[in-house]
C-alpha positions as a Markdown table, in Angstrom:
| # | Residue | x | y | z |
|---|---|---|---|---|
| 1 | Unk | 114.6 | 120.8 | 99.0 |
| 2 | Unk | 116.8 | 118.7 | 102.0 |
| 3 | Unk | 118.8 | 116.2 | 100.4 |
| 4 | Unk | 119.2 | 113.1 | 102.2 |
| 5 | Unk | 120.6 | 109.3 | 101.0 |
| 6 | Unk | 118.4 | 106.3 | 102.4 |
| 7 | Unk | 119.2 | 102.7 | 102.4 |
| 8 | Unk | 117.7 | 100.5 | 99.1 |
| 9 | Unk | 117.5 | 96.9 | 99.5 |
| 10 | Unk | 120.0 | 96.6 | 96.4 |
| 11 | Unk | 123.2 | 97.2 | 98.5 |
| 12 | Unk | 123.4 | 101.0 | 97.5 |
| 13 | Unk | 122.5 | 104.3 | 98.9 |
| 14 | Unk | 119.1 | 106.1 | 97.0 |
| 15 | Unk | 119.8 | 109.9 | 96.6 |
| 16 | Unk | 116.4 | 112.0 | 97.9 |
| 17 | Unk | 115.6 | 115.8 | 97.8 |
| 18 | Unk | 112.4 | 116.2 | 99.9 |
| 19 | Unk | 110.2 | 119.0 | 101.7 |
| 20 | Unk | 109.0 | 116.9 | 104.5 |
| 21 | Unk | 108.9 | 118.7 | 108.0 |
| 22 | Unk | 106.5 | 115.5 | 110.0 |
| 23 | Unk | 103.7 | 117.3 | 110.4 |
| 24 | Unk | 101.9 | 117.0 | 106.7 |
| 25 | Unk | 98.9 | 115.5 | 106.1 |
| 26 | Unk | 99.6 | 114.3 | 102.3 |
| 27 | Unk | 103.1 | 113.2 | 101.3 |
| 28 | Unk | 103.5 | 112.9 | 97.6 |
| 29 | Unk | 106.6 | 110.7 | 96.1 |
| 30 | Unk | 107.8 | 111.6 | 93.1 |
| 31 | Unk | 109.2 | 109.3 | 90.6 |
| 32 | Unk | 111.1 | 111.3 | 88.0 |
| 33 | Unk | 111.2 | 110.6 | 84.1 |
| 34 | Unk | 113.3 | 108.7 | 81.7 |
| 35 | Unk | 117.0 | 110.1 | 82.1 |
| 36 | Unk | 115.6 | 112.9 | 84.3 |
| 37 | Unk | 116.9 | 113.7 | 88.3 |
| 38 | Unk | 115.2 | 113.5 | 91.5 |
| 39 | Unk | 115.5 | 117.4 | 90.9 |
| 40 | Unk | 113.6 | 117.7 | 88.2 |
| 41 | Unk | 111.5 | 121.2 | 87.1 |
| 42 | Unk | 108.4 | 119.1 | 87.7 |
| 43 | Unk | 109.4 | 118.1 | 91.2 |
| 44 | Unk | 110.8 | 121.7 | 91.8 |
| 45 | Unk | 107.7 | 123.2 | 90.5 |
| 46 | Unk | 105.3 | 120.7 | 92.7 |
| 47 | Unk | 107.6 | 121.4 | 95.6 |
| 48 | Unk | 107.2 | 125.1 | 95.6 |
| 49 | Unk | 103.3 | 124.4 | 94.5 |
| 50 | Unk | 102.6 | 122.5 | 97.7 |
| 51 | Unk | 104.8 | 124.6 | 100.2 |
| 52 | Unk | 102.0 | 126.1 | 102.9 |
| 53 | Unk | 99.3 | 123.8 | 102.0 |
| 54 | Unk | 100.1 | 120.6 | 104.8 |
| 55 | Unk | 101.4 | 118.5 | 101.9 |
| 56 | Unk | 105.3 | 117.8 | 101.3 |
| 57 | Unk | 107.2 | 116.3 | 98.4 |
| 58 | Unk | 109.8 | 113.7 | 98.2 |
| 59 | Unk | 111.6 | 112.5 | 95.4 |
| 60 | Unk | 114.2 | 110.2 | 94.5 |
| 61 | Unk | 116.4 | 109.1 | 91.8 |
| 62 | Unk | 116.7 | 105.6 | 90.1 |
| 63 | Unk | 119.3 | 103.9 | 89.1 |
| 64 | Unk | 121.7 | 105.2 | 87.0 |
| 65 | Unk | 119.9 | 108.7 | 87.3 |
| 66 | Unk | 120.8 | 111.7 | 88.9 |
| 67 | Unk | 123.2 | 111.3 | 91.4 |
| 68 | Unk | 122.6 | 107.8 | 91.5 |
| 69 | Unk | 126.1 | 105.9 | 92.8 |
| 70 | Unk | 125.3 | 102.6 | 90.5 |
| 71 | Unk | 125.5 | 102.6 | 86.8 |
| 72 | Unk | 123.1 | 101.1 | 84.0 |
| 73 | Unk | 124.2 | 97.4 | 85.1 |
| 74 | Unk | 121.8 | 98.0 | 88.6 |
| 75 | Unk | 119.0 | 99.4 | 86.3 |
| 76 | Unk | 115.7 | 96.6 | 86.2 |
| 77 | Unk | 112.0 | 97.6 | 87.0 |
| 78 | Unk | 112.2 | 95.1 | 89.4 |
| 79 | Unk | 115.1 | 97.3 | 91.1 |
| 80 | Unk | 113.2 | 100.2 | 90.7 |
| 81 | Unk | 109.9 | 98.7 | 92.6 |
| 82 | Unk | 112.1 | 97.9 | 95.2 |
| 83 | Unk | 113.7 | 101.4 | 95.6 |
| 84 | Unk | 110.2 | 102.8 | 95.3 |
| 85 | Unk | 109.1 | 100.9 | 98.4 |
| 86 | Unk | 112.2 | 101.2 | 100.2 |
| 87 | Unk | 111.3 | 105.2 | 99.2 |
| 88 | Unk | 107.5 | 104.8 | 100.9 |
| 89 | Unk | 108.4 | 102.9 | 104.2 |
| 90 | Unk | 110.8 | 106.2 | 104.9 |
| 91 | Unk | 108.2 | 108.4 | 103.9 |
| 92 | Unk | 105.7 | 106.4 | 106.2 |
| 93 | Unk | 108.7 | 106.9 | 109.2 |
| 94 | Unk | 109.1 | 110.5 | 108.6 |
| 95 | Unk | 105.7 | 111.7 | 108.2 |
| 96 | Unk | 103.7 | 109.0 | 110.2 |
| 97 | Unk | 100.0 | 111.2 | 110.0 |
| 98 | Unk | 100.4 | 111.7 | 106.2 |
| 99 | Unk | 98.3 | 110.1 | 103.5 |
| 100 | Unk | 100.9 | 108.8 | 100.9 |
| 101 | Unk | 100.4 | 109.5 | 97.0 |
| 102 | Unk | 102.4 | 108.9 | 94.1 |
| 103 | Unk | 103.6 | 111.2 | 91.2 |
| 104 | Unk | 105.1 | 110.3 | 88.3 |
| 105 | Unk | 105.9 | 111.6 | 84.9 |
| 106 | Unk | 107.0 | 109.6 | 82.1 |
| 107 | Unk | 109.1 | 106.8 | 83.1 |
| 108 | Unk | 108.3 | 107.5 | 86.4 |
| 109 | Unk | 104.5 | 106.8 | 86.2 |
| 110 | Unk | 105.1 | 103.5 | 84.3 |
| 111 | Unk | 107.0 | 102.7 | 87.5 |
| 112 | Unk | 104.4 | 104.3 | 89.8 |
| 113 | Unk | 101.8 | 102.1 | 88.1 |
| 114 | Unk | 103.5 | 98.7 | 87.9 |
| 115 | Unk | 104.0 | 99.3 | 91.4 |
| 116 | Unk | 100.4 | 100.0 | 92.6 |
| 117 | Unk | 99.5 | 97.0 | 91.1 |
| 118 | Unk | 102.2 | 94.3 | 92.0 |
| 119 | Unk | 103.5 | 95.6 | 95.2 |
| 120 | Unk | 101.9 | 96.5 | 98.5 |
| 121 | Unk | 101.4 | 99.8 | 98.9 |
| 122 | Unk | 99.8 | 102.5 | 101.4 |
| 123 | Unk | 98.7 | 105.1 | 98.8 |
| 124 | Unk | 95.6 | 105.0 | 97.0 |
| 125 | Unk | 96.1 | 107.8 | 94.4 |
| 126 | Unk | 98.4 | 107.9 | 91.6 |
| 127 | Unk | 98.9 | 111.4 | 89.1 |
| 128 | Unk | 101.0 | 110.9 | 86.0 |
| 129 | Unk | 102.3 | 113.1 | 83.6 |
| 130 | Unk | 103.0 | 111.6 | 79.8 |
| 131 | Unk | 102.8 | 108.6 | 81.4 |
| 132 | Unk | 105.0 | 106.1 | 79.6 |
| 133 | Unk | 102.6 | 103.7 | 79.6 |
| 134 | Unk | 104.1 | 101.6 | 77.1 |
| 135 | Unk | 107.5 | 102.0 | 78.1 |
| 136 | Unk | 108.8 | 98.6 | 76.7 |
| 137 | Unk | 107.6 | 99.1 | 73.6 |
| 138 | Unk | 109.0 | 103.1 | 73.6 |
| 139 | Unk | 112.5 | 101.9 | 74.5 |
| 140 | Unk | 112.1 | 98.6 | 72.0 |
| 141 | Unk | 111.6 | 100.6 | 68.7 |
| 142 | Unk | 113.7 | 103.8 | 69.9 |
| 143 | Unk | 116.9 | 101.5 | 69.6 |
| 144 | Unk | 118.4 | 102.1 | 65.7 |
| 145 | Unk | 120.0 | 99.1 | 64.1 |
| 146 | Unk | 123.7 | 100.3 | 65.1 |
| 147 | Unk | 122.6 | 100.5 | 68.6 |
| 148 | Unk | 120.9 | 97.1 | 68.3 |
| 149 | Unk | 124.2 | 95.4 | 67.4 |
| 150 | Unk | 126.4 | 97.2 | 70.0 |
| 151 | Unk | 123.4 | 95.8 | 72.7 |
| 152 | Unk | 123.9 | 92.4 | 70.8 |
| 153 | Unk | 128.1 | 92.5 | 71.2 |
| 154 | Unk | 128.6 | 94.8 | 73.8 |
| 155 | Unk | 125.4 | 94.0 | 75.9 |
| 156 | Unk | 124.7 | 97.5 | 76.4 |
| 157 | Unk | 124.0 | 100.6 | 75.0 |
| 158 | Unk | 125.0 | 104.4 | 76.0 |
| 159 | Unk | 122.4 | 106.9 | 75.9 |
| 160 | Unk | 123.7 | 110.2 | 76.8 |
| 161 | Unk | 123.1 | 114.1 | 76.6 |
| 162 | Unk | 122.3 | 113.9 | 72.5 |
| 163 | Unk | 118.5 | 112.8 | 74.1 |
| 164 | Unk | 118.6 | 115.3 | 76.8 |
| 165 | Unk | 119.7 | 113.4 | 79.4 |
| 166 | Unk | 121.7 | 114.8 | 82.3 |
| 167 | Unk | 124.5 | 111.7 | 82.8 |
| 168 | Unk | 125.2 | 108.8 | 80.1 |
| 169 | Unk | 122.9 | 106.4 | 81.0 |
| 170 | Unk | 124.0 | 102.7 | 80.4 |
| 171 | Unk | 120.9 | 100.2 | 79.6 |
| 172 | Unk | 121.7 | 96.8 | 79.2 |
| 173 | Unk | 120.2 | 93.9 | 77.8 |
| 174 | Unk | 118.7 | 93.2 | 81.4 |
| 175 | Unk | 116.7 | 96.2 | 81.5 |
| 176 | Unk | 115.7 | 95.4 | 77.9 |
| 177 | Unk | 114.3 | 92.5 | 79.8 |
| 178 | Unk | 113.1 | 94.1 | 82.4 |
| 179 | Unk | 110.9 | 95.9 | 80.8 |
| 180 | Unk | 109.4 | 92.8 | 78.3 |
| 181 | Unk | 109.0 | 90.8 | 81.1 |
| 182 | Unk | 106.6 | 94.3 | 82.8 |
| 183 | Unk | 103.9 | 95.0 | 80.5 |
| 184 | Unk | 101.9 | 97.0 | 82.2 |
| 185 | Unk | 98.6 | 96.7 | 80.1 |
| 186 | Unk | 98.6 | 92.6 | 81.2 |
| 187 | Unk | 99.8 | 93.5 | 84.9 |
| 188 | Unk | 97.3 | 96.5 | 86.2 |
| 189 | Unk | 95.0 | 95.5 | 88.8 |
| 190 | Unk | 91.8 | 98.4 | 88.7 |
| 191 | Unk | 90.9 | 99.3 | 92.0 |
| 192 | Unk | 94.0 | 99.2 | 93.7 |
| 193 | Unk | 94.5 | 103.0 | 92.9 |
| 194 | Unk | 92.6 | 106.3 | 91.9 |
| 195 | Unk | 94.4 | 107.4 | 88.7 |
| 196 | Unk | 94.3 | 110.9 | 87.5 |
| 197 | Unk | 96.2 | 111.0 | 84.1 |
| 198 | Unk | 97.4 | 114.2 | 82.2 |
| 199 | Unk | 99.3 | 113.9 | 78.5 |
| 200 | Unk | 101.2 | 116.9 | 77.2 |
């Protein structure tokens, strides 16, 4: 896949690996997991699975991900939404006669979701993979009680390669937040996208 850096609204650069020549007719972005990359096997794999068909992939990495130039402290859905659309108007500049639809898996769907139902948007089909549907809850009673005091006194906590994770990823009491204040079960808006769902 290219790499390439486009401009986010939040005063940093968003990392991209894409496969986009102009000419496709679908445009999928991806939205990676949880502590996952922009190159993940999953966006590899759909890459290479959509290579000589008309449709082209591009994915990006969030905050604090990948190669991602901000830490943890930059790290809120609502920064994520925004680098999602920043992600979509470039996709709509580079491949202008494309339909647009979004990938996610994990993490990445939960974002992909939020965002088909409080943001404008051009793409009308969503396709998530263990879609982290409940992500506040997940990260809420994954946090032991040491790692609850540290957030409490150090207003953050590490999370790092002992969950499989490919950089230490900082998530602080903001994000924590973030994610309360995003509950996607009270947010989704049917109709505003076809969903296809797959759990394993």
């Amino acid at each position: 896949m290219n790499k390439i850096n486009i401009a986010g609204t939040g005063g940093y650069e968003i990392p991209c690996a894409h496969t986009l020549t102009g000419g496709e007719h679908t445009a999928v972005i991806v939205s990676h997991g949880f502590g996952s990359t922009k190159e993940s096997s999953t966006a590899l794999m759909l890459a290479h699975g959509m290579a000589g068909h008309g449709a082209g992939v591009f994915a990006y990495d969030f905050p604090a991900h990948g190669d991602s130039p901000v830490d943890g402290s930059m790290l809120t859905v609502d920064r994520c939404l925004e680098d999602l659309a920043a992600v979509e108007q470039y996709v709509r500049a580079a491949a202008p006669d494309a339909r647009i639809c979004y990938f996610g898996s994990s993490f990445g769907a939960y974002i992909s979701l939020l965002y088909v139902s409080e943001r404008p948007h051009e793409g009308r089909r969503v396709f998530t993979r263990s879609a982290a549907v409940e992500m506040p809850l997940l990260i809420r009673n994954s946090r032991t009680p040491e790692q609850e005091r540290e957030l409490r006194e150090h207003g953050f906590i590490l999370f790092g390669a002992q969950y499989g994770y490919t950089r230490d990823l900082k998530l602080t009491q903001a994000f924590a937040d973030s994610l309360d204040a995003h509950d996607l079960f009270a947010r989704w808006k049917p109709g505003t996208a076809e969903v296809c769902m797959i759990h394993g």
